[in-house]
C-alpha positions in Angstrom: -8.7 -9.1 8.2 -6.4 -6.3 8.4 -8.3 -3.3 8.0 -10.4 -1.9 4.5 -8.4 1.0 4.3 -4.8 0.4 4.4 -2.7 3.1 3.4 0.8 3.1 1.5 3.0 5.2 4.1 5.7 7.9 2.4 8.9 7.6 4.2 9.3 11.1 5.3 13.2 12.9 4.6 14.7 15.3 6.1 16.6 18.1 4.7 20.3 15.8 4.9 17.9 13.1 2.9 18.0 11.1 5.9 14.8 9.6 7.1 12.9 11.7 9.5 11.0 9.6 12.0 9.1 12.2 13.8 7.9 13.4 10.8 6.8 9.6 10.4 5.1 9.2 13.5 3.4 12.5 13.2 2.0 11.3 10.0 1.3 7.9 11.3 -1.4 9.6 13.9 -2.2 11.8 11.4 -3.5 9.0 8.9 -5.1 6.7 11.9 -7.1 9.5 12.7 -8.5 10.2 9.4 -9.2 6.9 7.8 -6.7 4.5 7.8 -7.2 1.0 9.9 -4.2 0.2 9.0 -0.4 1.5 7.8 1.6 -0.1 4.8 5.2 0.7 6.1 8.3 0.7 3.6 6.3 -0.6 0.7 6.9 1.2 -3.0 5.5 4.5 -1.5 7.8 4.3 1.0 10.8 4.1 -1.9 11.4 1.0 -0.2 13.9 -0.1 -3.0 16.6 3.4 -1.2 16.1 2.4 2.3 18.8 0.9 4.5 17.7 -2.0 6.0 18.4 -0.1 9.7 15.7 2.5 7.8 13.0 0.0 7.9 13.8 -1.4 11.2 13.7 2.2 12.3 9.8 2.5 10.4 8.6 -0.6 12.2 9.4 0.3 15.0 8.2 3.6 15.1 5.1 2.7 13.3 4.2 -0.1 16.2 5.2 2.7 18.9 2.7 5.2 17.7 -0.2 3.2 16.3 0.1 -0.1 17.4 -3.2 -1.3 19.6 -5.5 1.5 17.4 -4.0 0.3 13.7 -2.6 -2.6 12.3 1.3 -2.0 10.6 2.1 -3.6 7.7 5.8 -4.3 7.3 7.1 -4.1 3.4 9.4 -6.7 3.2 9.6 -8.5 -0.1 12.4 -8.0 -2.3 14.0 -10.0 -5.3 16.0 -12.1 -2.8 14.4 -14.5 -0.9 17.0 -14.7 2.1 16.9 -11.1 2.5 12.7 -11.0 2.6 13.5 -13.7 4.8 15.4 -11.6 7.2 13.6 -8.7 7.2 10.6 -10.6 8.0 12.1 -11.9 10.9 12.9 -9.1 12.2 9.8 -7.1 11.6 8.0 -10.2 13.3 10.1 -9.1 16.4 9.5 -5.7 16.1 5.9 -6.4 16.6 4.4 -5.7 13.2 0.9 -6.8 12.5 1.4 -8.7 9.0 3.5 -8.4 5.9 3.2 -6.9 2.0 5.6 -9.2 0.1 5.9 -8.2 -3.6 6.6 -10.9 -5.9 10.1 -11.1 -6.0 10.9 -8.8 -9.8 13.8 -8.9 -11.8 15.3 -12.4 -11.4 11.0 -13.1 -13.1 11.1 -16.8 -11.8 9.0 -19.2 -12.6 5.4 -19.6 -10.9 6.7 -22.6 -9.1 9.7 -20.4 -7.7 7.6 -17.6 -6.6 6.0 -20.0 -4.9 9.0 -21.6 -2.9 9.9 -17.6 -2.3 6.3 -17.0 -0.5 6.5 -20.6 1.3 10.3 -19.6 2.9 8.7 -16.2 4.0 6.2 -17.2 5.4 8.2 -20.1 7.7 9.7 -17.0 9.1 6.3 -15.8 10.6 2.8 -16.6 11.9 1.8 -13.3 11.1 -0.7 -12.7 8.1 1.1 -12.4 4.7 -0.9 -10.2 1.7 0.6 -11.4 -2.0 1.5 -7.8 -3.9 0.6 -8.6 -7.3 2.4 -5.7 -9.7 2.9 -6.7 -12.6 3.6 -3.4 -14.4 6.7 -2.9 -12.1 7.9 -6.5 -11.7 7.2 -7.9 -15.0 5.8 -11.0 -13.4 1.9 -11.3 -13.3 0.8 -13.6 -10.7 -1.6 -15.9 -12.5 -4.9 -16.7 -10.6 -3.6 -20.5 -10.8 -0.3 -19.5 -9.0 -2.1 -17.2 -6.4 -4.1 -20.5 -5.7 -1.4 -22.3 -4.8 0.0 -19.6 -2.4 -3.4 -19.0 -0.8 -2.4 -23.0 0.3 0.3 -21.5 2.5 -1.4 -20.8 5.7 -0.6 -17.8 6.8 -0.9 -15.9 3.3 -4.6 -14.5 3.8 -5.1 -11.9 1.6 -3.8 -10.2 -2.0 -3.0 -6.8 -3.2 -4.1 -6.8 -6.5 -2.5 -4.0 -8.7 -3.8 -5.1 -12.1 -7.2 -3.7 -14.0 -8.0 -7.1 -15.2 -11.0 -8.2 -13.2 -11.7 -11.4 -14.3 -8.5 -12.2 -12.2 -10.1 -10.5 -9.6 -13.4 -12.7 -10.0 -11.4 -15.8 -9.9 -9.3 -15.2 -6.9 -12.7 -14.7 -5.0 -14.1 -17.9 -6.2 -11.1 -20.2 -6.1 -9.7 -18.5 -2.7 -10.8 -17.9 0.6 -7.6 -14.7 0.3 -9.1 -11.1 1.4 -8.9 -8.9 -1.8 -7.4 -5.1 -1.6 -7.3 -3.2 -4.7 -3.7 -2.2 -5.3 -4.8 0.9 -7.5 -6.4 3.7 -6.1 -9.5 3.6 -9.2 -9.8 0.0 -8.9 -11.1 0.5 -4.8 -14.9 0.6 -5.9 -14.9 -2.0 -8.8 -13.3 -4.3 -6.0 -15.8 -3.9 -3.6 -18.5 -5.1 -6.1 -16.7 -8.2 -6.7 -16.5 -9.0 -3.0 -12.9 -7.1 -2.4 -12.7 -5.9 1.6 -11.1 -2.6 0.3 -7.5 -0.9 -0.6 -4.1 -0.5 -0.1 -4.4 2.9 -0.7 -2.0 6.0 -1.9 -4.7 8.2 -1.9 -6.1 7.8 1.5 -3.2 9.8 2.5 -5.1 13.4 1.9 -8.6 11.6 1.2 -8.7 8.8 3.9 -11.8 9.7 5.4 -13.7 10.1 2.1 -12.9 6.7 0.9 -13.7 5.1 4.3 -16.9 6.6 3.9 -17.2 5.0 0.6 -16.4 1.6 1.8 -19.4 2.3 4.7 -22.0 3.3 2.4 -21.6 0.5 0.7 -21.6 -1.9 3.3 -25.0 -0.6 4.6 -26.3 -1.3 0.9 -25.2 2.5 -0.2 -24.5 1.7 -3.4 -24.9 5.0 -5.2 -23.7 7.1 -2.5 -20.7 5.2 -2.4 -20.3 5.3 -6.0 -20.6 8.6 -6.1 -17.8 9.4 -3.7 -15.4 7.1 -6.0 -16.6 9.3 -8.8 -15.7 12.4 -6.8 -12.5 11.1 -5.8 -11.0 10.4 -9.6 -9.9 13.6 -10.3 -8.1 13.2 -7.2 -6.8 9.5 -8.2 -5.9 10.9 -11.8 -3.7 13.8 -10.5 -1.9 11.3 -8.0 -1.2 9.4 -11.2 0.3 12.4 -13.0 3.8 10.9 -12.8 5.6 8.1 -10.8 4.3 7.0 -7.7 5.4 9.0 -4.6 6.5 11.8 -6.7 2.6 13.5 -6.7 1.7 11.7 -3.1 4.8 13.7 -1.2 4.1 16.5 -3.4 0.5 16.7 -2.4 1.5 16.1 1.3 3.7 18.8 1.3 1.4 21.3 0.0 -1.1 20.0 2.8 1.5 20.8 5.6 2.8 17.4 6.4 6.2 18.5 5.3 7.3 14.8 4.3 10.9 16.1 2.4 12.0 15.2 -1.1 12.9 11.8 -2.5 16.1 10.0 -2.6 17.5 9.7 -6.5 16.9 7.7 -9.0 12.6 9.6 -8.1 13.1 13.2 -8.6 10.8 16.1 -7.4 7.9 16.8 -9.2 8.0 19.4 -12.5 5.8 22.8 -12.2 3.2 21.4 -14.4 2.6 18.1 -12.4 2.6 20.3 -9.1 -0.1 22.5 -10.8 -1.7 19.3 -11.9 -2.3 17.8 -7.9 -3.3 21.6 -6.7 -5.7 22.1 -8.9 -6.9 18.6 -7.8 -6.9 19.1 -4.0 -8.3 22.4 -4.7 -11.1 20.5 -6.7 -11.9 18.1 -3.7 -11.8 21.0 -1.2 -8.6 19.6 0.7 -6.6 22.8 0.0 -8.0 26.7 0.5 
């Protein structure tokens, strides 16, 4: 397993929009220390789709650098081609990442037998562990428990993000798989572990990391309600990080906590007053800003 609480990485900017790897690996301590097991690096947090691929070489390696030996690193590197996931796989693998989040490859929407063929190719480019990013409501694709049976055949994809609310999906993956289960929304962490999930690729965890590993604790000791009621004290939390498109609230919150992560490259835009005033109020709420 990679970790319970693996957290979505921003990809810090600085004031020339170019990426800003101390900033990076300041945050990448900052996140090991206070929750995460493990970092999701260049993934759609990261605004993955505007980096170079020098940029996420440049992520990897930095990630590995700081955290590597205390934190596993995740490598983003699916995209709609697969020769390109191909290559950036490879190189990832030599830059010494931990395992890969490959999204199922969106626009083309192929087939399930050509997603299939797309995870299979990836995965001849590395050993490492592979986790299945299941999205439909950015990719259009939704990957089908019957599909996701066929990739858990592949044998080094051990584990799926799972993005969607629909938890019979969920139910079957765990029955007809062997495939760790993450929850891929921030609210769907809890209902997740219920089923049997092992915890979250997380946006959230980024100013609440501890909270929710707490959460996953309690109910691993047989906590139930105590860790039910920290999911319950976290939505407000998950709601405001929801107020607009993902990392727009997330670098918004950071920067108002003092990580000074920079803006986002165009087409995401900064956030508007209002959805500002919406995440204060929130980190106010759950006591993470004076």
């Amino acid at each position: 397993m990679l970790g319970e609480v693996l957290t979505a990485m921003v990809t810090p900017f600085g004031e020339d929009g170019s990426v800003d790897l101390d900033r990076f690996r300041e945050l990448c301590l900052h996140l090991v220390g206070n929750g995460s097991d493990g970092l999701v690096v260049a993934g759609t947090t990261g605004e993955s789709p505007t980096l170079s691929d020098d940029e996420r070489f440049s992520l990897f390696e930095t990630a590995v650098d700081a955290v590597g030996g205390r934190a596993t690193v995740i490598a983003g590197t699916g995209t709609y081609s697969t020769a390109h996931s191909v290559h950036l796989t490879e190189r990832a693998h030599e830059l010494g990442v931990d395992g890969y989040l490959v999204v199922t490859p969106y626009y083309s929407k192929p087939p399930p037998r050509g997603v299939v063929e797309h995870f299979r190719a990836v995965a001849e480019a590395s050993d490492r562990p592979i986790i299945v990013y299941n999205i439909p409501q950015r990719v259009v694709v939704n990957l089908e428990p019957d599909t996701i049976v066929q990739l858990a055949e592949i044998p080094s994809v051990s584990a799926v993000k799972q993005a969607t609310e629909d938890l019979d999906q969920a139910r079957r993956i765990l029955a007809e798989t062997d495939l760790d289960l993450y929850a891929g929304n921030d609210d769907l962490v809890y209902p997740f572990l219920e089923l049997g999930g092992v915890g979250g690729v997380c946006v959230h965890t980024q100013v609440a990391g501890t909270r929710v590993k707490e959460m996953i604790r309690r109910f691993r000791e047989g906590d139930a309600d105590g860790a039910k009621a920290i999911d319950e004290e976290l939505k407000p939390l998950v709601d405001a990080l929801a107020v607009t498109t993902n990392p727009i609230p997330v670098k918004a919150a950071l920067n108002m906590l003092g990580h000074d992560v920079g803006g986002l490259r165009l087409p995401l835009v900064e956030a508007t007053e209002e959805e500002m005033e919406v995440v204060r109020e929130a980190l106010e709420r759950a006591g993470l800003l004076a």
